[in-house]
C-alpha atoms as a printed R data frame, in Angstrom:
   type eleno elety resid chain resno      x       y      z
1  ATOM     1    CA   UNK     A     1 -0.469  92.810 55.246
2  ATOM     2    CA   UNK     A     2 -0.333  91.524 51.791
3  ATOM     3    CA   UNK     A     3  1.002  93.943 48.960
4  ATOM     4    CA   UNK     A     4 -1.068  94.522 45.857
5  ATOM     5    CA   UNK     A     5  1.816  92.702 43.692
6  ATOM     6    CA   UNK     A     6  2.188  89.771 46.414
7  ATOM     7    CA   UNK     A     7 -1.872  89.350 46.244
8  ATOM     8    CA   UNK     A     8 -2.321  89.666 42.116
9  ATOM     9    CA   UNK     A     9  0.978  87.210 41.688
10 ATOM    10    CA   UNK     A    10 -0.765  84.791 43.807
11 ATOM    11    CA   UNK     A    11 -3.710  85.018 41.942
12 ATOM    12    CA   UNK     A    12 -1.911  84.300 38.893
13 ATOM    13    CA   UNK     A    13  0.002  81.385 40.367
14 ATOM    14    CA   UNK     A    14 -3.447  80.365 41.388
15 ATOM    15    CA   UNK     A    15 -4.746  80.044 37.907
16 ATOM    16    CA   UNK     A    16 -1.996  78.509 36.061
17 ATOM    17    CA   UNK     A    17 -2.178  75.423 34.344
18 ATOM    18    CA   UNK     A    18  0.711  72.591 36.156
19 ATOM    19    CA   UNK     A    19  2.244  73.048 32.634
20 ATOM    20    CA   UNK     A    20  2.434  76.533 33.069
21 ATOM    21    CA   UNK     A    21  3.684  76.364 36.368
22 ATOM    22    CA   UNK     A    22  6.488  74.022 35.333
23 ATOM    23    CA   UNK     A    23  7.581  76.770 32.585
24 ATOM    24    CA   UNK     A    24  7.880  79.476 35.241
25 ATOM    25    CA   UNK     A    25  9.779  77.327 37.923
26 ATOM    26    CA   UNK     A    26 12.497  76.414 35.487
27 ATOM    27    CA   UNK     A    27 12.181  79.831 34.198
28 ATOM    28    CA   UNK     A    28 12.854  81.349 37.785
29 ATOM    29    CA   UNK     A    29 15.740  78.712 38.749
30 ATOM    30    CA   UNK     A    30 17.879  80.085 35.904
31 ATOM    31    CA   UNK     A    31 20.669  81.964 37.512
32 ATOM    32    CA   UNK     A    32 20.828  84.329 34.403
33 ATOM    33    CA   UNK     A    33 18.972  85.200 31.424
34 ATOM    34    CA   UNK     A    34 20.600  83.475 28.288
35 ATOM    35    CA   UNK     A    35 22.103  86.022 25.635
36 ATOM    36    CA   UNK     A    36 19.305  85.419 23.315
37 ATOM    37    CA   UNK     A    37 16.915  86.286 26.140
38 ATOM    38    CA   UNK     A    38 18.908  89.384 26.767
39 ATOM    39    CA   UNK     A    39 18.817  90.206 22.911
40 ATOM    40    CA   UNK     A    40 15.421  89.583 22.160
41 ATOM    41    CA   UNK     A    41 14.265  91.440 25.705
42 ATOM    42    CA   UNK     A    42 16.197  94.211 24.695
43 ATOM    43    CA   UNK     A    43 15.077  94.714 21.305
44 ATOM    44    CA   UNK     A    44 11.598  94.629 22.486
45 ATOM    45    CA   UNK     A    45 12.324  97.202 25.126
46 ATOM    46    CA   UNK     A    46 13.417  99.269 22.797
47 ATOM    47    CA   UNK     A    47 10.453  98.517 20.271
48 ATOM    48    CA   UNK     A    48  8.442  99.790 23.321
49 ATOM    49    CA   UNK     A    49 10.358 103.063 24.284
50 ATOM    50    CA   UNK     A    50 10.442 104.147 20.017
51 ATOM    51    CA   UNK     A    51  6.331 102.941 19.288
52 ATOM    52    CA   UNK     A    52  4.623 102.768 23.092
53 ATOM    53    CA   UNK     A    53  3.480  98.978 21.205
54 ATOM    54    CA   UNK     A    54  3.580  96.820 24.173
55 ATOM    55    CA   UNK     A    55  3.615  92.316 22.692
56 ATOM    56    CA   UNK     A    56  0.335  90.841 23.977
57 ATOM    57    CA   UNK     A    57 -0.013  88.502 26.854
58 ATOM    58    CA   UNK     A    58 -0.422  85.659 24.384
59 ATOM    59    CA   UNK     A    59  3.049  86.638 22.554
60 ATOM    60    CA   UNK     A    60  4.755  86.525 25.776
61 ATOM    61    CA   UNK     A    61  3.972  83.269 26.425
62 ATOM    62    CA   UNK     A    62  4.765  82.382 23.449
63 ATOM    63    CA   UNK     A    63  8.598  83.544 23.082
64 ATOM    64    CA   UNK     A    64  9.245  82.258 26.481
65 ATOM    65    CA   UNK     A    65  7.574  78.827 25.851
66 ATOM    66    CA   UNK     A    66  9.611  78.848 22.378
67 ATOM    67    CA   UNK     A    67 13.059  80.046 24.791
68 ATOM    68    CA   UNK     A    68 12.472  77.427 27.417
69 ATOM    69    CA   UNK     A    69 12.025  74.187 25.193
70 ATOM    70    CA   UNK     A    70 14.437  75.151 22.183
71 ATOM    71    CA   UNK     A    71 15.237  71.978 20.894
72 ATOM    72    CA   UNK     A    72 19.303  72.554 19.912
């Protein structure tokens, strides 16, 4: 039997654009999170724990699109 999770990530994975899809494979073949990453996941952990303000959906994608193709 399928878990919840298993069923709504498939879902997901279901819906995504190939672009999309292409973001979150590299994303998941990372062996680590970068430092920035860590920094910036931190900070908005912590954001979260002092206001209960969660960063939209749309946000999200945005600072991991931004991570993922940094041009140096």
């Amino acid at each position: 039997m399928e878990s919840t999770l298993r069923k709504e990530l498939h879902e997901m994975i279901d819906s995504f654009s190939e672009e999309k899809l292409q973001e979150v494979y590299e994303f998941l073949q990372e062996d680590e999170l970068s430092d920035e990453m860590k920094i910036i996941l931190d900070k908005e952990y912590e954001d979260y724990q002092k206001n209960k303000n969660a960063v939209s959906k749309e946000d999200v994608d945005k600072i991991i699109h931004e991570l993922l193709y940094k041009k140096d």
